[in-house]
C-alpha positions as a Markdown table, in Angstrom:
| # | Residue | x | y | z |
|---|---|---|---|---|
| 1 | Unk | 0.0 | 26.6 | 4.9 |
| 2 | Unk | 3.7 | 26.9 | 6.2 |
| 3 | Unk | 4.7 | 30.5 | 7.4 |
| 4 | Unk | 7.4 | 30.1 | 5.1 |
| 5 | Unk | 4.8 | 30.7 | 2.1 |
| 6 | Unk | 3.5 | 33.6 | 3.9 |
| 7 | Unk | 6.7 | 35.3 | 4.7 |
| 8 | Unk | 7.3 | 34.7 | 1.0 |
| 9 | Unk | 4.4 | 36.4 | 0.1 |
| 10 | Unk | 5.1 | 39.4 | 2.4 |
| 11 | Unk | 8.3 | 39.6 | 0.7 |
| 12 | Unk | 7.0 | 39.8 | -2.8 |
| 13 | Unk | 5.4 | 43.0 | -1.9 |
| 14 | Unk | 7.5 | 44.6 | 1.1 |
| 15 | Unk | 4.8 | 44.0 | 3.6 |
| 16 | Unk | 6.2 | 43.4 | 6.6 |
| 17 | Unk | 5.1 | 40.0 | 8.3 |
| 18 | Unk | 2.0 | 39.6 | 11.1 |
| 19 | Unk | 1.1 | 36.1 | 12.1 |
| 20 | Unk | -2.5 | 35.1 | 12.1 |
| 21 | Unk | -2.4 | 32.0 | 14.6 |
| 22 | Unk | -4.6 | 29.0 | 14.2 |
| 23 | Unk | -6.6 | 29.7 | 17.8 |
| 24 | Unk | -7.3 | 33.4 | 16.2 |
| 25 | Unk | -10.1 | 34.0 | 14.1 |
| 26 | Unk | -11.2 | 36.1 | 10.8 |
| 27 | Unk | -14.4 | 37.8 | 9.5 |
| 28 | Unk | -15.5 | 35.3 | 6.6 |
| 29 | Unk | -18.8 | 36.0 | 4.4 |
| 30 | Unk | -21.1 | 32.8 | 3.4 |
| 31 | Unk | -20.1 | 32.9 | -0.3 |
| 32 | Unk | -16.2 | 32.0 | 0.7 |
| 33 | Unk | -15.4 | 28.8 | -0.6 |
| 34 | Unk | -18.5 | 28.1 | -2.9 |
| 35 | Unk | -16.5 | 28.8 | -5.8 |
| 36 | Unk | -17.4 | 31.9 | -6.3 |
| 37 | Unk | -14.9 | 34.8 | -7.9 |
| 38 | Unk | -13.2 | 37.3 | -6.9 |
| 39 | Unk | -12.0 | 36.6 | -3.2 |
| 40 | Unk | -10.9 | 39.5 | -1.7 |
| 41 | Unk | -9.2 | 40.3 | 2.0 |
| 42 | Unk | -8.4 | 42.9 | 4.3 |
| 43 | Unk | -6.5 | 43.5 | 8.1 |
| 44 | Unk | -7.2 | 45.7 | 10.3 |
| 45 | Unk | -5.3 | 46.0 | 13.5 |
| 46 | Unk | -5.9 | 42.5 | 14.9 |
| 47 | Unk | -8.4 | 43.0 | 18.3 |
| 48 | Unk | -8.5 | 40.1 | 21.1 |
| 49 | Unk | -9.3 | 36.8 | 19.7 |
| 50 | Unk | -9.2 | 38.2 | 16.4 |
| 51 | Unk | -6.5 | 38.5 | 13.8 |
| 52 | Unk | -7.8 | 41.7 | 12.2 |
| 53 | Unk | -9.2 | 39.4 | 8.4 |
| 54 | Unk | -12.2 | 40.1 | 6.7 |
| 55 | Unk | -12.5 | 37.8 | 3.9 |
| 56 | Unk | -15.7 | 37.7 | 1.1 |
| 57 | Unk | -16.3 | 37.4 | -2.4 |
| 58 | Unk | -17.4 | 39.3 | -4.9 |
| 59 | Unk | -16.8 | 43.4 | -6.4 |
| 60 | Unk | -18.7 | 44.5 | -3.6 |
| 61 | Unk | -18.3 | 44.8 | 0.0 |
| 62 | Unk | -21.6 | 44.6 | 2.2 |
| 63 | Unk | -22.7 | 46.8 | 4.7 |
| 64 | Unk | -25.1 | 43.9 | 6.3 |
| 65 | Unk | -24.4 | 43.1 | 10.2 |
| 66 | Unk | -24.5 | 39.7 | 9.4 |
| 67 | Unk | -22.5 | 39.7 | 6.5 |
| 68 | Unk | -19.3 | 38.4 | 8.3 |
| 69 | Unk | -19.4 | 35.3 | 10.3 |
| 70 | Unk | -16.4 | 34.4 | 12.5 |
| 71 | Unk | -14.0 | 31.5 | 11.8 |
| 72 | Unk | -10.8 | 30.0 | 13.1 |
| 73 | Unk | -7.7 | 30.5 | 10.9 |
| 74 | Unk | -7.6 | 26.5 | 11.9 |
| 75 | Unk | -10.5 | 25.9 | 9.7 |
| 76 | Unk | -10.1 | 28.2 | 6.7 |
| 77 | Unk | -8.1 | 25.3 | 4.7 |
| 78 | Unk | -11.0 | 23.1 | 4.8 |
| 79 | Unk | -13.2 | 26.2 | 3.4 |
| 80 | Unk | -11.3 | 28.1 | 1.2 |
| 81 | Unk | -6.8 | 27.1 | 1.2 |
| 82 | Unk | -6.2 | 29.7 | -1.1 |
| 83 | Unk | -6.5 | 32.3 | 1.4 |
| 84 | Unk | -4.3 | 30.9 | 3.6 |
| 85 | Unk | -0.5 | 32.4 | 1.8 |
| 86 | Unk | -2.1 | 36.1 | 2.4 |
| 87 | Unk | -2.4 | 36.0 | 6.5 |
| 88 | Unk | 1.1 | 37.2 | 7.3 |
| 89 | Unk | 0.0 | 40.4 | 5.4 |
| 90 | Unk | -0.2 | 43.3 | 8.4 |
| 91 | Unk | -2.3 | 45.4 | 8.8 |
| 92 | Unk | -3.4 | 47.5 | 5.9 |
| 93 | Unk | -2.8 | 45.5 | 3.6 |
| 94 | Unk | -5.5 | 43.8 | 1.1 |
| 95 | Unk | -5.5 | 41.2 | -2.1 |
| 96 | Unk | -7.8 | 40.1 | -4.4 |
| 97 | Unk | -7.8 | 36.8 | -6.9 |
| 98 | Unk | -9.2 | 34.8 | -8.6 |
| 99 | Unk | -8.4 | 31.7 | -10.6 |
| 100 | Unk | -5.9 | 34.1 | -13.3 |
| 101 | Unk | -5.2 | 37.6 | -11.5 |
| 102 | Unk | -3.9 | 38.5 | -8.2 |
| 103 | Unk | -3.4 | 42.2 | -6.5 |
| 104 | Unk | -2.0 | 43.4 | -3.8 |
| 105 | Unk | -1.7 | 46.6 | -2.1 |
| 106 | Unk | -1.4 | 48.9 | 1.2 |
| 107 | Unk | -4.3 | 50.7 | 2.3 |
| 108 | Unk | -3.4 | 53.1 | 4.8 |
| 109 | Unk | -7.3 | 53.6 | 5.7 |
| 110 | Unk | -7.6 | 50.3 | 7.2 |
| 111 | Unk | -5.3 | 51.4 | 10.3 |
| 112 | Unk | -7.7 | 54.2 | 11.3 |
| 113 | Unk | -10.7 | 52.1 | 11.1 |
| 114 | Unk | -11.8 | 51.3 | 14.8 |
């Protein structure tokens, strides 16, 4: 996915625009990519190796330890591309979509999360 899509999306809804580098990594559940619905994100303040994603499917959000698995932003096209135009997002913001609706918002809890 080209920056330029991402900075496109950061524009579409005054976000300003974070780069998640390829080398980085995200939180990803196991049900990402098994064409499941609806796919939902977040960003914390990205930590170290990390870019601050947490990716997962479904209305809920588990509280499991294991629930998140990381993954390099390098391999997240060959698991689930559509994720890919929301990573410029900063931190705060999250989306979720699925194959007709898309939202997203600003949620200034995420920055006091540690």
């Amino acid at each position: 996915m080209s920056e330029a899509i991402q900075r496109a999306m950061c524009r579409k809804y005054g976000a300003a625009y974070l780069a998640s580098p390829r080398d980085m990594k995200i939180g990803i559940s196991g049900n990402v990519g098994t064409g499941l619905w609806p796919i939902n994100g977040l960003r914390h303040t990205p930590e170290g190796c990390t870019t601050g994603w947490y990716v997962w499917v479904g209305q809920e959000l588990s509280t499991a330890c294991d629930f998140f698995s990381p993954l390099h932003v390098s391999h997240l096209r060959a698991r689930c591309p559509e994720v890919e135009k929301y990573l410029g997002l900063g931190p705060g913001w999250r989306f979720i979509f699925d194959e007709t609706y898309e939202d997203v918002w600003f949620d200034e809890l995420l920055l006091s999360v540690s």
